[in-house]
N, C-alpha and C positions, 0 to 999 in steps of 0.2 A: 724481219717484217715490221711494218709501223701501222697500230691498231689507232685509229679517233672513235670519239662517241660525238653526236651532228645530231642537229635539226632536219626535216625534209618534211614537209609538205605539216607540218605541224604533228609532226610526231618524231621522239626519240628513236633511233637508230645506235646502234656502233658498227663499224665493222674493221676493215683491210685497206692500205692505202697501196697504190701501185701506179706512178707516174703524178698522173695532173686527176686522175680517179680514186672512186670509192667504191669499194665494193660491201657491201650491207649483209652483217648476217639475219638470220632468220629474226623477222619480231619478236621485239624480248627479250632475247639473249645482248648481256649486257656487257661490257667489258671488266668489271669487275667481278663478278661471277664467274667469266671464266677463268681470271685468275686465277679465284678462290678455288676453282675447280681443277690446276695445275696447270703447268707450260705446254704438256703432251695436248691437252684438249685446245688450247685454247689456241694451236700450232695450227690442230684437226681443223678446226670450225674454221678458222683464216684460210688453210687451202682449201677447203670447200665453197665459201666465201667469190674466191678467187677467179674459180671456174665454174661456178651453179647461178653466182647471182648478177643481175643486169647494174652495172655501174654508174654511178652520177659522178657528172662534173664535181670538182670541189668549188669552184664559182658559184654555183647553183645550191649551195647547202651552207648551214651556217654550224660550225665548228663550236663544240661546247668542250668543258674542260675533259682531258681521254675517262678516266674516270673521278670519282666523288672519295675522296680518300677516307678510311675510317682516324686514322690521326696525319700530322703532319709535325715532323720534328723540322727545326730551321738548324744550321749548324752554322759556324762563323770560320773557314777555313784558309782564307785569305789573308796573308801578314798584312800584304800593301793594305788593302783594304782596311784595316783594323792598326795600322799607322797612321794612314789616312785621317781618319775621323779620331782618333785621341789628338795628333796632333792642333786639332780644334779647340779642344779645350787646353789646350799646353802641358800635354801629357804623352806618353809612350806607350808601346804593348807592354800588358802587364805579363810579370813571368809566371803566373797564371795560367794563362792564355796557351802559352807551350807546353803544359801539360798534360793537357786530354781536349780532344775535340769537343766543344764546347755546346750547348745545341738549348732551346729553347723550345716548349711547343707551340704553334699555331692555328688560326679560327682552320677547322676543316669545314665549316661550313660557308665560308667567304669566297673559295675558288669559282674562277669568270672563263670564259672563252679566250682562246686565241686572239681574237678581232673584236669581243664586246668593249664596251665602253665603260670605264670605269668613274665610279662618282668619286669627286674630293669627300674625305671625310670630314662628317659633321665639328664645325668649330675648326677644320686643320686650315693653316696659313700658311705652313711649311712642306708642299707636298711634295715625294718623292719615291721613285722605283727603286729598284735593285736588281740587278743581273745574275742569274744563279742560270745553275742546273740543278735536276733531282732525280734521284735514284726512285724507283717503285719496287717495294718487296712483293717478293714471288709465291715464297716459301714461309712457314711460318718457322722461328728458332727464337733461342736464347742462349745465353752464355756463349755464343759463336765466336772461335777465331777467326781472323782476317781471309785466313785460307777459306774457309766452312763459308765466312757470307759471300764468297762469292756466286756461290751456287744457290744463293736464297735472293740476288738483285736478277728480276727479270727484264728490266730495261729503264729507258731512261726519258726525263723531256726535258723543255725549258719551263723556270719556274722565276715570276718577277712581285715578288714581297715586295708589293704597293707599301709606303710607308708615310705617316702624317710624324714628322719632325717633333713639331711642336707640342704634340701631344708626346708623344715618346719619352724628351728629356725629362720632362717633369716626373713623370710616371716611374721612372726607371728608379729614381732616388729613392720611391719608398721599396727599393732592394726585390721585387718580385717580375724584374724582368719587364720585355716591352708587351703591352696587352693592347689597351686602345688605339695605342700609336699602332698597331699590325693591324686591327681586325675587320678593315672594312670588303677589302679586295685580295688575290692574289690571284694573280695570273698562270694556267697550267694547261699545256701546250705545246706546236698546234697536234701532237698525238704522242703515243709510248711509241719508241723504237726500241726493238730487243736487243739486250745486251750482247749478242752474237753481231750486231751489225757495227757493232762499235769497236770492234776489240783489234783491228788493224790500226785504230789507232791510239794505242797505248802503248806510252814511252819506256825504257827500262827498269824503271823505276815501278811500271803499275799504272801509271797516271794513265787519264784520259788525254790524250793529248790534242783538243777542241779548240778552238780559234770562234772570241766572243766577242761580239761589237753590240751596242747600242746607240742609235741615233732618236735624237730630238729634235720633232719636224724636218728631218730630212738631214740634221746637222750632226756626224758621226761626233760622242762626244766621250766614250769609252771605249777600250779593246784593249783585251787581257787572253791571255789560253788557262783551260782547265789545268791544263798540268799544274800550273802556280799554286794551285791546292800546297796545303800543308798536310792533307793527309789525305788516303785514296777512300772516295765509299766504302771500299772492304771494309779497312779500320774505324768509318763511323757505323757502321752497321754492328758492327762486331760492339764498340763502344756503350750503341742503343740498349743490343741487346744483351748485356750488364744485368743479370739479376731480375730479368724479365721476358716479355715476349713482342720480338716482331711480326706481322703476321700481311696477308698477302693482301697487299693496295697501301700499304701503310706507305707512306712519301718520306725523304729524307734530303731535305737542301742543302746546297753544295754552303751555301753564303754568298753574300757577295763578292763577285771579284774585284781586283785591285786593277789599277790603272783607270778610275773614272766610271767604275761599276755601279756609280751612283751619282744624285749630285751631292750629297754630305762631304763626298770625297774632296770634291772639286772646295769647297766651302770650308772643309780642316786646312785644306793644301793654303789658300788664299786672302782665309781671314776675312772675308767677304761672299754674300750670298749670292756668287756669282760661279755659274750660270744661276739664270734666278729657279726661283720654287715654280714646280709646275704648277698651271692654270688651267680652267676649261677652255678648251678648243687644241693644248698642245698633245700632240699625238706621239708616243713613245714606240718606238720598234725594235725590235732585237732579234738576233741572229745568233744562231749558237751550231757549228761545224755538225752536220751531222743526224743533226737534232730538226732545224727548220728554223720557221720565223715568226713570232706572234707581234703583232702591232696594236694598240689599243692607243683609246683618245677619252682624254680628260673630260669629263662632263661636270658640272654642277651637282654639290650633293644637297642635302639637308641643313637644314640648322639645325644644332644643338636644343634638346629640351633641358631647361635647367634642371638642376638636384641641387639641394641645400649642401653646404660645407657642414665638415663634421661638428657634430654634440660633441664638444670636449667633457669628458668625465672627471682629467684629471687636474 
């Protein structure tokens, strides 16, 4: 099944997608609730859904993120992608990097719609997307083997980590990871599909095996497959929950993929800021096998309020 959460007539909805339709559970009932409420119920209310309730166009309704995640881990599973962009600075994959999936957390309060419009971040001159997918927990667990999460990942969508460049690098040197350069946007979308609808296509290996494009203003300038992963959602699930707990809405990104899953990529590859940084008016679309397509267009953000440079003490 593939559950969205939508606007209609000025009021939140979620419900069941089926074709070019939506079908609307009961007011109130939210899609994260019913996660939290299990797979069995939330199966219930979608075929009831199905055949109880009167369906709206998806033309006619404006698509909000499926649900409102209580955290969101980002992970970096992409060699290419992470060639890519060392090579930028005249560097390699650290052997690091090959030891455990790697993962960062992100604004849960930032997630946009499939088709909303996203603002440049305040002071960014270097702006840019990323092509992921992401896993949604079902179940709540910890200390999980590979095997175990997979019966804790309830489905899946597309996930596109808006990113401001410019803010990033700087910020990353003081060692605590990317914060301001991530937090203005991130795109999650255009709904969950459950992980039973996905499992014919995965390779022998495990992989999801998803065929991923992204076009700018119409001009395809990425395409990569899931499989290329370096390690399956099992294993970063399994990873996460390390001495702790997953628990049910919590999101997990793939990273981004390699072959132009970004423009940083295209930028390590070429030594030049070319394709240039996105603008207002350029509109980003992506495609991910399986999953659907969320499209969004540059707007205009804010300007920066200043803050003083730090009091040295020492």
């Amino acid at each position: 099944m593939k559950y969205a959460t939508f606007l209609h007539d000025g009021q939140q909805w979620s419900g069941v997608v089926a074709d070019d339709r939506i079908h609307p559970f009961d007011p109130g009932v939210g899609l994260l609730e019913l996660i939290q409420a299990g797979e069995s119920e939330l199966r219930a209310v979608g075929a009831r859904a199905l055949t109880g309730s009167r369906p709206l166009a998806l033309g006619g309704i404006r698509l909000l993120p499926p649900l409102q995640p209580p955290t969101v881990r980002d992970f970096m599973t992409f060699e290419g992608h992470v060639a890519a962009v060392a090579q930028g600075y005249g560097d390699t994959v650290p052997e690091e990097w090959y030891a455990q999936p790697a993962f960062y957390f992100t604004n849960p309060y930032a997630m946009i719609g499939a088709h909303d419009d996203v603002p440049v971040p305040p002071g960014c001159r270097r702006f840019d997307f990323e092509l992921e997918v992401a896993a949604v927990i079902g179940r709540a667990g910890r200390d999980l083997s590979p095997e175990q999460a997979r019966e804790h990942i309830i489905g899946y969508t597309i996930l596109n980590d808006w990113s401001a460049r410019d803010l990033q690098g700087p910020e990353m040197k003081v060692k605590l990871g990317p914060a301001k350069g991530k937090d203005t946007a991130t795109t999650l979308g255009p709904w969950l599909v459950t992980a039973d609808e996905l499992d014919p296509h995965r390779d022998p290996e495990g992989f999801l095996d998803l065929e991923l494009t992204v076009d700018v203003n119409g001009v395809t300038i990425g395409q990569d497959t899931l499989a290329n992963m370096a390690w399956t959602f099992e294993e970063m699930v399994a990873y996460a929950s390390r001495g702790t707990w997953v628990r049910p809405g919590d999101v997990l990104g793939s990273g981004t993929c390699g072959n132009g899953g970004c423009l940083a990529e295209h930028w390590g590859r070429a030594g030049t800021f070319e394709p240039p940084p996105l603008e207002p008016g350029d509109t980003v679309t992506i495609t991910a096998q399986g999953l659907g397509t969320v499209s969004n267009t540059v707007v205009g953000g804010v300007a920066p309020l200043p803050i003083a440079t730090a009091r040295r003490r020492l």
